[in-house]
BABA-505731 format. One record per residue: chain; residue in one letter; y, z, x of N, C-alpha, C, O in turn; residue number from 1. Coordinates in Angstrom, 3 decimals, always signed. Example, Ala and Ser with C-alpha at 12.3 -4.5 7.8 and 13.67 -1.06 7.14 Angstrom:
{r "A", "A", {-5.690, +7.800, +13.190}, {-4.500, +7.800, +12.300}, {-3.300, +7.800, +13.200}, {-3.319, +8.465, +14.236}, 1}
{r "A", "S", {-2.250, +7.080, +12.850}, {-1.060, +7.140, +13.670}, {+0.030, +7.870, +12.900}, {+1.138, +8.039, +13.409}, 2}
This chain:
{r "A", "X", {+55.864, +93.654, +172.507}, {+55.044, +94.803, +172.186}, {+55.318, +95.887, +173.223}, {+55.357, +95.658, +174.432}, 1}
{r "A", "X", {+55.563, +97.446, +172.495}, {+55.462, +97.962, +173.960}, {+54.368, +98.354, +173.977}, {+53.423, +98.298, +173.191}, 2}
{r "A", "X", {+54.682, +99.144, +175.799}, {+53.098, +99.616, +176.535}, {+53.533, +101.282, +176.004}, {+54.638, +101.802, +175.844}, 3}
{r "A", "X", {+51.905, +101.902, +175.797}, {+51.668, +102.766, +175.063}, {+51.266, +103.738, +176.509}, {+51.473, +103.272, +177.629}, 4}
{r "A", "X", {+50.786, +104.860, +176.349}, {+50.246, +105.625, +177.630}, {+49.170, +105.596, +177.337}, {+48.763, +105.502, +176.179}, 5}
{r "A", "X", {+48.321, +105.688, +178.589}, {+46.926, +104.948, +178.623}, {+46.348, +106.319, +177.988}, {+46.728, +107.490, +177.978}, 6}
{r "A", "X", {+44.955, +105.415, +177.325}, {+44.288, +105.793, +176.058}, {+45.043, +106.586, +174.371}, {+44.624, +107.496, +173.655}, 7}
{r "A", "X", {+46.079, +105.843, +174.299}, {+46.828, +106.015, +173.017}, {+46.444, +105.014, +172.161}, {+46.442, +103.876, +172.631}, 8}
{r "A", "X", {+46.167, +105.143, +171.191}, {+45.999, +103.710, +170.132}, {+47.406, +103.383, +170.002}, {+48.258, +104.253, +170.181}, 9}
{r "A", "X", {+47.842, +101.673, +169.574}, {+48.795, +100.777, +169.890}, {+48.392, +100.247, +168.561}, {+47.312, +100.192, +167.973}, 10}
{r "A", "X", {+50.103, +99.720, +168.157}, {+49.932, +98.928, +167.131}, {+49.887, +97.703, +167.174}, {+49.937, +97.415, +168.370}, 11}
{r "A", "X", {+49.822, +96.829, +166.595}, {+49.652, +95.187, +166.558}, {+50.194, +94.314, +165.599}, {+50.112, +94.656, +164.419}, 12}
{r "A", "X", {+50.788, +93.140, +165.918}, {+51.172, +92.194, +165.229}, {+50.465, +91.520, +164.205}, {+49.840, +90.659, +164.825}, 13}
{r "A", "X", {+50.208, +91.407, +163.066}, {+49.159, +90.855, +162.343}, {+49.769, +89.291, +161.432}, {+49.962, +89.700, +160.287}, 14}
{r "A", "X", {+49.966, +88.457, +161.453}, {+50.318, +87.299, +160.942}, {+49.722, +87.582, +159.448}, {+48.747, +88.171, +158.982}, 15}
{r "A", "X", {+50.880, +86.812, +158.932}, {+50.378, +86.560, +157.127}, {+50.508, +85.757, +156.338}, {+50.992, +84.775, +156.901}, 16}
{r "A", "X", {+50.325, +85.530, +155.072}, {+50.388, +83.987, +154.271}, {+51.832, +84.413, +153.820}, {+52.063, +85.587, +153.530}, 17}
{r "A", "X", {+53.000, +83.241, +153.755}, {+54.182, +83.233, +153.493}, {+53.647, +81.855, +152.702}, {+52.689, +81.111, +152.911}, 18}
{r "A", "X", {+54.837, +81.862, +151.580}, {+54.848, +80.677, +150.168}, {+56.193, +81.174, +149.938}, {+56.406, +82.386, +149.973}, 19}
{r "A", "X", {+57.090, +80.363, +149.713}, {+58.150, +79.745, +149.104}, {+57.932, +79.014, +147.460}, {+56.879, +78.390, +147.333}, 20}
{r "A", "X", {+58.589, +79.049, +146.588}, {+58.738, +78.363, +145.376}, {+60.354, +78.010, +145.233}, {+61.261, +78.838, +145.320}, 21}
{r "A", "X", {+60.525, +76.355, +144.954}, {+62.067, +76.206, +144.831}, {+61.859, +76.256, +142.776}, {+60.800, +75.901, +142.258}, 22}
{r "A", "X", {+62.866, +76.668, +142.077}, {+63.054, +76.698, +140.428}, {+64.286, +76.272, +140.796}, {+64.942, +76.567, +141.795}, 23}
{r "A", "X", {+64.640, +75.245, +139.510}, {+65.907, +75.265, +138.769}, {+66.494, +76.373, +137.696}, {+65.808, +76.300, +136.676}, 24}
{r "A", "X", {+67.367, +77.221, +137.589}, {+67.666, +77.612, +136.483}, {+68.620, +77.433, +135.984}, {+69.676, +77.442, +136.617}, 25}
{r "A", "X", {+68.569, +77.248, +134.898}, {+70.103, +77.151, +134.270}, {+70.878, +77.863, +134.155}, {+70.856, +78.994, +133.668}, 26}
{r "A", "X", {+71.613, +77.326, +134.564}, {+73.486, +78.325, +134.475}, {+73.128, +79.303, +133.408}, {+72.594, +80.265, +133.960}, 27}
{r "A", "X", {+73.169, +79.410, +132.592}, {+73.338, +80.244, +131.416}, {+72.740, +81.538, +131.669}, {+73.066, +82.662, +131.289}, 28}
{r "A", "X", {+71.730, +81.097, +132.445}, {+71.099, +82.563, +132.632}, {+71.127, +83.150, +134.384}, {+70.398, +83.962, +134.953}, 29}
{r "A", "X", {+72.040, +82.517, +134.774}, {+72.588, +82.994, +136.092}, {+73.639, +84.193, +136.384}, {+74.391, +84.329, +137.349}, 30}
{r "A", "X", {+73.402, +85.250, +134.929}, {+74.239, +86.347, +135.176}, {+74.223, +87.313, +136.049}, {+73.214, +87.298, +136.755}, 31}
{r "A", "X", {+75.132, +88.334, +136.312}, {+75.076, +89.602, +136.964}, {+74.185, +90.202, +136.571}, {+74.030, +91.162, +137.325}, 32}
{r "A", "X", {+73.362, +90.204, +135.673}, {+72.327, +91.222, +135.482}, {+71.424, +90.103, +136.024}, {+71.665, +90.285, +137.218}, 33}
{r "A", "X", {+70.672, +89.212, +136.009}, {+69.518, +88.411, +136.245}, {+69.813, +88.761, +138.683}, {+69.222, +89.128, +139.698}, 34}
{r "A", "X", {+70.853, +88.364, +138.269}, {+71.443, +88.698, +140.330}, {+70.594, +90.167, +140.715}, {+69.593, +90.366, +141.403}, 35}
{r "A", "X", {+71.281, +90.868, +140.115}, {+70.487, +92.214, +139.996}, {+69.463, +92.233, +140.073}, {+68.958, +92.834, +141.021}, 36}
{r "A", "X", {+68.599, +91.539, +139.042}, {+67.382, +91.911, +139.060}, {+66.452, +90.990, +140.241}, {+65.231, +90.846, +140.200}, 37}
{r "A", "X", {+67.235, +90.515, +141.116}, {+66.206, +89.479, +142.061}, {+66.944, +90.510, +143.535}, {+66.331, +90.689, +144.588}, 38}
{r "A", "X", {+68.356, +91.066, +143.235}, {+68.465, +91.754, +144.153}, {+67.553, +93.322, +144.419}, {+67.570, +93.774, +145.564}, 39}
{r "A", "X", {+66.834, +94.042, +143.389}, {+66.618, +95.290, +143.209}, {+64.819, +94.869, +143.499}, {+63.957, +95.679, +143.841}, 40}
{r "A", "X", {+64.624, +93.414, +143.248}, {+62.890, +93.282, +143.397}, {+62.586, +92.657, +144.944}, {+61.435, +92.611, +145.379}, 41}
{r "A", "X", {+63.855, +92.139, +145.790}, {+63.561, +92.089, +146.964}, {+63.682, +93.088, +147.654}, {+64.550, +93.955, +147.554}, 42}
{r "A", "X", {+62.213, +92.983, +148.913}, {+61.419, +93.913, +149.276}, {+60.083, +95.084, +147.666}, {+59.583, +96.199, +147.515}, 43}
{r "A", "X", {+60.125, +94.506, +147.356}, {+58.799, +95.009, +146.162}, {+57.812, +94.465, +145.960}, {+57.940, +93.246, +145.839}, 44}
{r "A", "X", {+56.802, +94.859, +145.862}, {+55.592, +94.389, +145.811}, {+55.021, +94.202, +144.287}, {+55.573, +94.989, +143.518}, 45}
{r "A", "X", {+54.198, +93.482, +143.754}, {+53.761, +92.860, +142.665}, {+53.150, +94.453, +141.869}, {+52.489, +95.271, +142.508}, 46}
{r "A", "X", {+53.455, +94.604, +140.698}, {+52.900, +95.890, +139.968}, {+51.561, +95.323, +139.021}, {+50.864, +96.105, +138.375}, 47}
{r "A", "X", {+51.352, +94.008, +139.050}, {+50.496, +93.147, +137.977}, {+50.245, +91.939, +139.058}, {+50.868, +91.532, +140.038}, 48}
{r "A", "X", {+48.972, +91.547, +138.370}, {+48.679, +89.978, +138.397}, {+49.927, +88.905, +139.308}, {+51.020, +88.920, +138.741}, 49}
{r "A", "X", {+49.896, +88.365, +140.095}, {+51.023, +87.277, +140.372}, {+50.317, +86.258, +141.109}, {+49.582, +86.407, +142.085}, 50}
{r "A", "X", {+50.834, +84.589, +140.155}, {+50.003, +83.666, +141.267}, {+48.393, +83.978, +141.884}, {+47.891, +83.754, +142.985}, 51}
{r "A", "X", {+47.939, +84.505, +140.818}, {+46.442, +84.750, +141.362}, {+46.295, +85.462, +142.409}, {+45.462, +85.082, +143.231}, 52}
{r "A", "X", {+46.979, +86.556, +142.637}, {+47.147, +87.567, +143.629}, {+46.696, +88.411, +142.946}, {+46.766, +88.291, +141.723}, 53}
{r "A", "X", {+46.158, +89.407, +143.475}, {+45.947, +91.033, +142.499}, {+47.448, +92.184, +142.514}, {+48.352, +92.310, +143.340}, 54}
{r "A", "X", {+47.333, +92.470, +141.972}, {+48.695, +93.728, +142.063}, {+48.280, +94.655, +143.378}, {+47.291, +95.315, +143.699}, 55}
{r "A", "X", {+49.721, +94.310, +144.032}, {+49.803, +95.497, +145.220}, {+49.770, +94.020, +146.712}, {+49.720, +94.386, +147.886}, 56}
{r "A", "X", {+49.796, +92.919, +146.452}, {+48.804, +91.780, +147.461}, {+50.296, +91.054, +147.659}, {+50.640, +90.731, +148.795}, 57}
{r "A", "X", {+51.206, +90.799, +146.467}, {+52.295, +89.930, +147.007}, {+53.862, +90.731, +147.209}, {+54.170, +91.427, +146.241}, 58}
{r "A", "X", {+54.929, +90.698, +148.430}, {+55.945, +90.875, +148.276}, {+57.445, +90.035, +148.805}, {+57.873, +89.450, +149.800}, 59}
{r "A", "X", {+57.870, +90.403, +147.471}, {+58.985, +89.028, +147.785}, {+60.011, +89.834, +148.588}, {+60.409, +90.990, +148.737}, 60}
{r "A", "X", {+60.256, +88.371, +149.099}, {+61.131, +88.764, +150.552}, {+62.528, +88.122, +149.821}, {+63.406, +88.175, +150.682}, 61}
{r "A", "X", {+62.923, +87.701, +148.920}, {+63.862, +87.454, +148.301}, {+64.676, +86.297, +147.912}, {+64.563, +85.605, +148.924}, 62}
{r "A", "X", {+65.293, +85.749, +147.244}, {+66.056, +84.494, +146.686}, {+66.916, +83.751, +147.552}, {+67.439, +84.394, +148.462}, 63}
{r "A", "X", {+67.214, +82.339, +147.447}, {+68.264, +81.811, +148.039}, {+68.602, +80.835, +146.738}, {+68.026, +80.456, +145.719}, 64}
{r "A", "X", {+70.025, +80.641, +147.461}, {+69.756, +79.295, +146.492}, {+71.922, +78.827, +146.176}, {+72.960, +79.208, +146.716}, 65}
{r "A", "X", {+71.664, +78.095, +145.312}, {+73.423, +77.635, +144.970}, {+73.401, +76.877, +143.756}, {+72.330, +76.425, +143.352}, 66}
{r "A", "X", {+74.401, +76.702, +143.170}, {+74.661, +75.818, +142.005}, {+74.765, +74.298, +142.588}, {+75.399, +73.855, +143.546}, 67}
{r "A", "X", {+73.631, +73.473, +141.351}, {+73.814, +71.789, +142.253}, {+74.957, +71.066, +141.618}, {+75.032, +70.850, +140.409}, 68}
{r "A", "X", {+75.719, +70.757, +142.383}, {+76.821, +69.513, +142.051}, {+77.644, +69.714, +140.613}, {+78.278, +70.617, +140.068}, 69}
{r "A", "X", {+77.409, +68.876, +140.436}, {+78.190, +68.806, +138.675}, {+76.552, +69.012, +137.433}, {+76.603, +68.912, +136.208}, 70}
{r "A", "X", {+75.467, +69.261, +138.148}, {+74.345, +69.633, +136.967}, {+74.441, +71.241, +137.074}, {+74.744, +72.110, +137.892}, 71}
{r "A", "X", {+73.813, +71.041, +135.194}, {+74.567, +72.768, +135.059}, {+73.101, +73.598, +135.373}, {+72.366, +73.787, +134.404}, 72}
{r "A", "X", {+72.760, +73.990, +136.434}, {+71.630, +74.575, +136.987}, {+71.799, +75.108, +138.470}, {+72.635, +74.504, +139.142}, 73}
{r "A", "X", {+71.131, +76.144, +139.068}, {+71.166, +76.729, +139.993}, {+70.208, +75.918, +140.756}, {+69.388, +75.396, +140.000}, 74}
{r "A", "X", {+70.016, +75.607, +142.106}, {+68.737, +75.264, +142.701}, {+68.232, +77.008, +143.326}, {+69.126, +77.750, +143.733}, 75}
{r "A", "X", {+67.297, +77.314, +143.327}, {+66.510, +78.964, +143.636}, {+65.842, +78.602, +144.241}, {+65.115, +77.734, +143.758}, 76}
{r "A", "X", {+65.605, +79.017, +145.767}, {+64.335, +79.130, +146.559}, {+63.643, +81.154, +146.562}, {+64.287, +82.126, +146.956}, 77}
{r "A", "X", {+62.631, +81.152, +146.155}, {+62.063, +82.548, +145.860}, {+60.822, +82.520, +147.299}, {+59.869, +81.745, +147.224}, 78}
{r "A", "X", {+60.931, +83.099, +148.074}, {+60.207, +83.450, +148.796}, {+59.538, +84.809, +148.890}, {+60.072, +85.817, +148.428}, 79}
{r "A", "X", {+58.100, +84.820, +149.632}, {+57.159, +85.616, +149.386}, {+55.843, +85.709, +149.966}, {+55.124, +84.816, +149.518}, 80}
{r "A", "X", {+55.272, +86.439, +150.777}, {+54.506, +87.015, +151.638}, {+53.565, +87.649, +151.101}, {+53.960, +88.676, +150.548}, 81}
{r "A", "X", {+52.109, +87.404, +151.007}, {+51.011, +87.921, +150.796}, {+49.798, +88.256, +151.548}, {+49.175, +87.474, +152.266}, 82}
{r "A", "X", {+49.466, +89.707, +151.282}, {+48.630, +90.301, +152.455}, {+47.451, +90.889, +151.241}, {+47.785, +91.463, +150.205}, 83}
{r "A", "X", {+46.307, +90.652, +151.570}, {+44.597, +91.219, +150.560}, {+44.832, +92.425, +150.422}, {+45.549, +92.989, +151.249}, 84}
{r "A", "X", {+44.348, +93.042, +149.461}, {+44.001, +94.085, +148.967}, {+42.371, +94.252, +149.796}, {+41.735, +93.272, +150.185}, 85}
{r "A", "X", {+41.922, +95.627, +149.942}, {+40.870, +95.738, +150.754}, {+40.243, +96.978, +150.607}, {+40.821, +98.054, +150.761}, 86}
{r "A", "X", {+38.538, +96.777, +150.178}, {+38.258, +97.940, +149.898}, {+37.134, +98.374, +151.271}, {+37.096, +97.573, +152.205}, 87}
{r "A", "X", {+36.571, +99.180, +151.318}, {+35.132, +99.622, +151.941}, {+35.667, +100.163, +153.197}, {+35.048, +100.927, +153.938}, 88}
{r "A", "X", {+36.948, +99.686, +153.406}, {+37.408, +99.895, +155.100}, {+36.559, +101.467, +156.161}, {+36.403, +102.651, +155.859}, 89}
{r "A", "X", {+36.253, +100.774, +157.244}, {+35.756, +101.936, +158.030}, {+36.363, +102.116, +159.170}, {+36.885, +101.181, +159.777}, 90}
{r "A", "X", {+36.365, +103.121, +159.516}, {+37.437, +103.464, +160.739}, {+36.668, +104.453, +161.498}, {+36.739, +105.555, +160.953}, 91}
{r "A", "X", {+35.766, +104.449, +162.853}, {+34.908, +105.150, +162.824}, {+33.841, +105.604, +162.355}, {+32.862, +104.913, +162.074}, 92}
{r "A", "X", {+33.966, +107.296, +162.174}, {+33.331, +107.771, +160.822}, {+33.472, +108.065, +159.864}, {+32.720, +108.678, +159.106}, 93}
{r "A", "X", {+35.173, +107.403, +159.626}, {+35.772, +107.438, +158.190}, {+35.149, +106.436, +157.385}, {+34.970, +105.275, +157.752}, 94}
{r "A", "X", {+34.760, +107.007, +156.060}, {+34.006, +105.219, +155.623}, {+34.777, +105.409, +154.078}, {+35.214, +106.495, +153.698}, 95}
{r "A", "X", {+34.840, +104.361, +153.414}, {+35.982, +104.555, +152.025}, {+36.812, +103.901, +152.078}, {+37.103, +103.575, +150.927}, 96}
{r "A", "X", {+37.570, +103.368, +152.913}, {+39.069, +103.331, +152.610}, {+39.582, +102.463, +151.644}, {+38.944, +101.548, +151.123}, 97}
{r "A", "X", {+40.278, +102.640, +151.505}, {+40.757, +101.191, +150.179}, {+42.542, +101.244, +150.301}, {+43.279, +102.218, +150.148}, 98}
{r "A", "X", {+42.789, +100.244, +150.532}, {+44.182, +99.872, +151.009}, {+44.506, +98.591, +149.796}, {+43.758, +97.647, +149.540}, 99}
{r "A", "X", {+45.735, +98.870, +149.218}, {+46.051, +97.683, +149.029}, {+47.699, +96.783, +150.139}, {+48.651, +97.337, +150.688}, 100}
{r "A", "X", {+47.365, +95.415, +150.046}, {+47.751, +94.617, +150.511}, {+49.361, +95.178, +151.714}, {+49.371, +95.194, +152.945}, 101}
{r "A", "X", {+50.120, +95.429, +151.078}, {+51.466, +96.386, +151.615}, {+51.458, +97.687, +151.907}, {+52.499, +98.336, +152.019}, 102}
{r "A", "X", {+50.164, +98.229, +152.069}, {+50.100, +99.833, +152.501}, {+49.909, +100.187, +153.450}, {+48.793, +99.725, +153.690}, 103}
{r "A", "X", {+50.333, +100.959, +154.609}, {+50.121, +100.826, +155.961}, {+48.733, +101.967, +155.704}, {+48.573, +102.702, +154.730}, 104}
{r "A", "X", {+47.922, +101.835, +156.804}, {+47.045, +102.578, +157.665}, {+47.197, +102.928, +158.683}, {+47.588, +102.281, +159.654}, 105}
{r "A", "X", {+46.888, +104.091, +158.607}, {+47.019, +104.905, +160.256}, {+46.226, +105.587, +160.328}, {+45.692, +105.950, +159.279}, 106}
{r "A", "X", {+45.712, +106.147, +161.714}, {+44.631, +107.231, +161.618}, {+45.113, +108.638, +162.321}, {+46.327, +108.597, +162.518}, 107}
{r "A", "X", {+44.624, +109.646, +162.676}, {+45.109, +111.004, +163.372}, {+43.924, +110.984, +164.132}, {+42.809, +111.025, +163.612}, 108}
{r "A", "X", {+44.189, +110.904, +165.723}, {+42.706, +110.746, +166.232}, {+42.789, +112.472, +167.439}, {+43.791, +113.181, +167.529}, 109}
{r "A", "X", {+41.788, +112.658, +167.992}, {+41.566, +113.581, +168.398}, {+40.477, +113.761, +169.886}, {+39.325, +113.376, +169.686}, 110}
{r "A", "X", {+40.663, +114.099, +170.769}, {+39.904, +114.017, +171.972}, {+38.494, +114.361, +171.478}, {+38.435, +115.210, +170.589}, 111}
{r "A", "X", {+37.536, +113.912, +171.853}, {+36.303, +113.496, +172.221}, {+35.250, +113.538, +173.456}, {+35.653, +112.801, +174.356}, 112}
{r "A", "X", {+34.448, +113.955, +173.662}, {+33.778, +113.676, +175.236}, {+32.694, +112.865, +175.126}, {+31.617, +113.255, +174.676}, 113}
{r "A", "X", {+32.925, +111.682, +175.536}, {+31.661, +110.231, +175.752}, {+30.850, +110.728, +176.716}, {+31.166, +110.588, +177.898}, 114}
{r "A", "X", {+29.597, +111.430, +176.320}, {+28.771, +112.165, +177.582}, {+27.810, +110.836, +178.110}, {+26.870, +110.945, +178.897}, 115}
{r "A", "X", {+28.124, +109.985, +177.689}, {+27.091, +108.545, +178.394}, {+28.305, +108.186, +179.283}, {+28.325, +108.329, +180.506}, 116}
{r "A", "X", {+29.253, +107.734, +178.573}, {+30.535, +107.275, +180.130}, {+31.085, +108.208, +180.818}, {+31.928, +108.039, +181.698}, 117}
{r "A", "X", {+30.462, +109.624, +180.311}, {+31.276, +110.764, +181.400}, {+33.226, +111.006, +181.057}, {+34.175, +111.485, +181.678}, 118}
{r "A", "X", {+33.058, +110.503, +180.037}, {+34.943, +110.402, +179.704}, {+35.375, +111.160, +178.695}, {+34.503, +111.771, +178.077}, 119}
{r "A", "X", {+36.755, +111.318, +178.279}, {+37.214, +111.711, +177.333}, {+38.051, +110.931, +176.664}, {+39.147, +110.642, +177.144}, 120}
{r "A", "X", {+37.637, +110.472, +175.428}, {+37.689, +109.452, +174.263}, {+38.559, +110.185, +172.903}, {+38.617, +111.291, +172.365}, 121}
{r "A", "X", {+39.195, +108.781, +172.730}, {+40.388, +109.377, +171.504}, {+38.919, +109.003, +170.257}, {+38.210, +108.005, +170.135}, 122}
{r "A", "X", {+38.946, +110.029, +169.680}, {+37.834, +108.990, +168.045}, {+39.157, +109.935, +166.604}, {+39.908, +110.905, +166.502}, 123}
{r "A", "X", {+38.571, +108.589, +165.708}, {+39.620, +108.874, +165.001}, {+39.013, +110.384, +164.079}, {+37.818, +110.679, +164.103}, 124}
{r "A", "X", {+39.967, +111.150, +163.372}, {+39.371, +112.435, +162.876}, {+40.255, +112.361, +161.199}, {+40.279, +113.435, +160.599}, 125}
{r "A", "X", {+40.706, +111.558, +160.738}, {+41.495, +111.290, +159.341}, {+42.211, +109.592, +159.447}, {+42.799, +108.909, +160.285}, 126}
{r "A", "X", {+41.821, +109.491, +158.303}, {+42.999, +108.054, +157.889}, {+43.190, +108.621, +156.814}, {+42.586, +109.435, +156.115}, 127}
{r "A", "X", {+44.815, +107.662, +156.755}, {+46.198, +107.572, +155.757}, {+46.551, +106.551, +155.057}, {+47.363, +105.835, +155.642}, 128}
{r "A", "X", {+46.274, +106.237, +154.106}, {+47.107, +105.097, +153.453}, {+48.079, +105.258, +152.733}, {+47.842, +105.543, +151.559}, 129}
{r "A", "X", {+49.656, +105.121, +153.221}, {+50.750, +105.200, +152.365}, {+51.419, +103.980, +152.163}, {+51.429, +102.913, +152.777}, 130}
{r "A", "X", {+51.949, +104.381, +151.197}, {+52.925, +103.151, +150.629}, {+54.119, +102.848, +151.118}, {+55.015, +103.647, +151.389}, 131}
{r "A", "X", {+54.135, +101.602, +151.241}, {+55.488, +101.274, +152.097}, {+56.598, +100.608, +151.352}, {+57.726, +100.943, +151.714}, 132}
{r "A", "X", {+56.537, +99.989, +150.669}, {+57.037, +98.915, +149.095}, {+56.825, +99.579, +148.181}, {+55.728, +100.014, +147.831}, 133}
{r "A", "X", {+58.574, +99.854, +147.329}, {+58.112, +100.227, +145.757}, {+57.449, +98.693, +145.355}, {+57.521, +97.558, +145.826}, 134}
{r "A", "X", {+56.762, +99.352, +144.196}, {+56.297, +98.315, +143.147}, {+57.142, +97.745, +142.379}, {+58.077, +98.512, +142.151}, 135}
{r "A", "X", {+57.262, +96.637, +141.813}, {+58.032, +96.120, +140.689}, {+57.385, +94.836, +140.227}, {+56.633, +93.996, +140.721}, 136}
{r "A", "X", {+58.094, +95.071, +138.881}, {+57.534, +93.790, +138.061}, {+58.007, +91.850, +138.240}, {+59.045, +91.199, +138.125}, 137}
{r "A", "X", {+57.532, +91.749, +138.349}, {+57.779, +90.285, +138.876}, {+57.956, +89.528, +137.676}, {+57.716, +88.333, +137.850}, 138}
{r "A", "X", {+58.307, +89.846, +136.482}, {+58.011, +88.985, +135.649}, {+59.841, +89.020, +135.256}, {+60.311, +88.263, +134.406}, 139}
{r "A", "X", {+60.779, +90.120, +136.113}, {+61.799, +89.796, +136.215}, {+62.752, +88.860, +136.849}, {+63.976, +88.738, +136.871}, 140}
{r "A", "X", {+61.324, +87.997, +137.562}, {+62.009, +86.873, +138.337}, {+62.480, +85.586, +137.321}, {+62.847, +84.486, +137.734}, 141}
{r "A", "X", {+62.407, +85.887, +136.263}, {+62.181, +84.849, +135.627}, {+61.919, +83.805, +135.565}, {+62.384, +82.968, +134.792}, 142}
{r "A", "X", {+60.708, +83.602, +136.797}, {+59.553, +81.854, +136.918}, {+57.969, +82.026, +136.652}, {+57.053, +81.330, +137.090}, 143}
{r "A", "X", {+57.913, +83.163, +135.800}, {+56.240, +83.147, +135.074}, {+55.362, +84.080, +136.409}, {+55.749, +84.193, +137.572}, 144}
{r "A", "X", {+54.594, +84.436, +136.038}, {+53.646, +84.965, +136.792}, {+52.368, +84.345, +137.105}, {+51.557, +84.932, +137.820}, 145}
């Protein structure tokens, strides 16, 4: 982590739920377009429903995988990282916020004078929620939603 200059807000490491799913698929449908479409949805976040996630909550971090032996099927490991959707958020005297799961927050803060500690205090004066992950449909993974 680095060190910030004193009284700057600092960002932080936040840990998250990671899930893996291994599928078989069959050869047949192991084309250049299906490649594509697992290459163009890693890094994207869920646009619908997934695994009992809400839309905006899961993003896949992307495929592995190889053809097994002499059976005519791919082995696929699909991996994928999920962070809550979140409403009410308060930040100060910002009150509202609503973030979903992959959207960063930030605030714009602004000097202050704490006349009880005699100091001058960052308080926040706006929050941001932007999007960091396009959206995409997951139902191009072809293992169900």
């Amino acid at each position: 982590m680095e060190r910030h200059p004193p009284n700057k807000p600092s960002a932080t490491a936040v840990p998250v739920y990671n899930f893996s799913e291994t599928h078989y698929i069959d050869a047949a449908l192991m084309t250049g377009a299906y490649k594509a479409a697992l290459f163009f949805l890693t890094g994207a976040v869920n646009n619908a429903p997934f695994r009992g996630y809400a839309a905006g909550e899961v993003l896949f971090l992307g495929a592995s995988g190889s053809k097994r032996g002499r059976q005519d099927d791919w082995e696929i490991r699909f991996r994928f990282a999920a962070s809550p959707n979140v409403t009410g958020l308060v930040v100060g005297s910002i009150t509202g916020i609503n973030k979903r799961g992959w959207e960063y927050l930030w605030g714009r803060y602004a000097d202050a004078e704490d006349t009880a500690a005699k100091a001058l205090v960052k308080r926040p004066v706006a929050a941001y929620v932007e999007q960091v992950y396009p959206y995409g449909d997951f139902s191009g993974l072809g293992i169900g939603t």
